[in-house]
N, C-alpha and C positions, 0 to 999 in steps of 0.2 A: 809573410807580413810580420813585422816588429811589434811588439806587445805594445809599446807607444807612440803616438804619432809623432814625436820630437826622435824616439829613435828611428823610426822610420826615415825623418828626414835628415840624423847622422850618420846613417846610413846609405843616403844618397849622397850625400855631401862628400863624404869618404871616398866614395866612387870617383866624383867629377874634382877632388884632390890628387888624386893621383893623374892625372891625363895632364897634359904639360903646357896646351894652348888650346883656343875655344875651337879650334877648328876640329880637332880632337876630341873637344868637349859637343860640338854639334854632331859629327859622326855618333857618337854616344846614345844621347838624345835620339837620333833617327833608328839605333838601334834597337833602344827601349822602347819607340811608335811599333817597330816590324813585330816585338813580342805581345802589342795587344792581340786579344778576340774578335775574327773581322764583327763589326757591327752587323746583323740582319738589314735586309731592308724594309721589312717591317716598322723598323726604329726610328728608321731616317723620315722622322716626317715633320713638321715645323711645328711642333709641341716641342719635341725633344732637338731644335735647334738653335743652338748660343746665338743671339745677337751681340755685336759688339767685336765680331772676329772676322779679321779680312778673306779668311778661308772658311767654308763652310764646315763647319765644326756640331756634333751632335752626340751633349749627353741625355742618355737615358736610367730614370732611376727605378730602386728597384728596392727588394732587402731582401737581405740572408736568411739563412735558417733562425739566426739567432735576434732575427727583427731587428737586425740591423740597417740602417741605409747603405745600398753599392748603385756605383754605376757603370755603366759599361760606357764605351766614345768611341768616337771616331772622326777623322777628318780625312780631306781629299790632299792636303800638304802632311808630307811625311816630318818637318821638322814640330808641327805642331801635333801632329798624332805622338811624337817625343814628350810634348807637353803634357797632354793628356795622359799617358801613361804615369809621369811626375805625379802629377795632380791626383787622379786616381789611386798609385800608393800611396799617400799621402791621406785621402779621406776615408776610402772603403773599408768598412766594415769598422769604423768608430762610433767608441760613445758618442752620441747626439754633443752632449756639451764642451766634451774634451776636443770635437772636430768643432761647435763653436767658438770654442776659447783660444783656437788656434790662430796665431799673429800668422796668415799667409807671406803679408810682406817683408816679414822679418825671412823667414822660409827662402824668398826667392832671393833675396839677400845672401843667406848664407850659402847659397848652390851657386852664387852670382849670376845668375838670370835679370836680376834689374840692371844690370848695365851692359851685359849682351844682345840684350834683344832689342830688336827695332821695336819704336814706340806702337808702332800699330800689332805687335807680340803681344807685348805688353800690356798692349788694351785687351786683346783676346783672352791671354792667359788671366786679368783678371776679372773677365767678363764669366769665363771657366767657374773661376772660384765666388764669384757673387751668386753664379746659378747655381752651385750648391749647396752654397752657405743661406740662399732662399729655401730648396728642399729639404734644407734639413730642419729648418725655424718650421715650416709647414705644420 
């Protein structure tokens, strides 16, 4: 994990610059889904399920050692278990205010995800980022 969440996300940005067209850029994506932790099924139960996601999508929260917030996810589409895994480096294990202060749409901006993804993505992934950016105001 990158010590800051803006390098965490130049970090990913880096990545999805070098790939040369999105189909390239979604193979990616579905590769960074196959490196989550499978979710328990413990987790999957409709506390821990995003509404607002065409696919059934489920984060569950948690914290670190260091009393930090993480969460783990998972879904039954592997291009949006891509997502989750995004979204996930991106929050886990930040400062509370520094993962508030965080512009997400500028983010999926800079990975270009707002203009790749089908609006109903797009609603999911920022359905994603509203459920955590709720757990973390908590």
């Amino acid at each position: 994990m990158a010590e800051t969440i803006e390098a965490e996300l130049e970090a990913l940005a880096e990545d999805f610059d070098l790939l040369d067209d999105w189909e390239d850029r979604y193979r990616h994506l579905i590769d960074l889904g196959r490196q989550l932790a499978p979710l328990p099924d413990a987790l999957r139960v409709e506390a821990n399920k995003v509404h607002g996601c065409a696919s059934q999508v489920w984060l569950a929260a948690d914290y670190d050692p260091a009393g930090r917030r993480v969460w783990s996810g998972d879904s039954d589409a592997h291009l949006v278990r891509g997502l989750i895994a995004i979204v996930l480096r991106l929050y886990n294990g930040r400062e509370t205010e520094a993962a508030l202060g965080f512009d997400a749409r500028q983010a999926l901006a800079r990975l270009g995800l707002n203009q790749a993804l089908s609006t109903q993505r797009s609603n999911g992934l920022n359905a994603m980022i509203q459920r955590i950016r709720r757990d973390l105001a908590a």
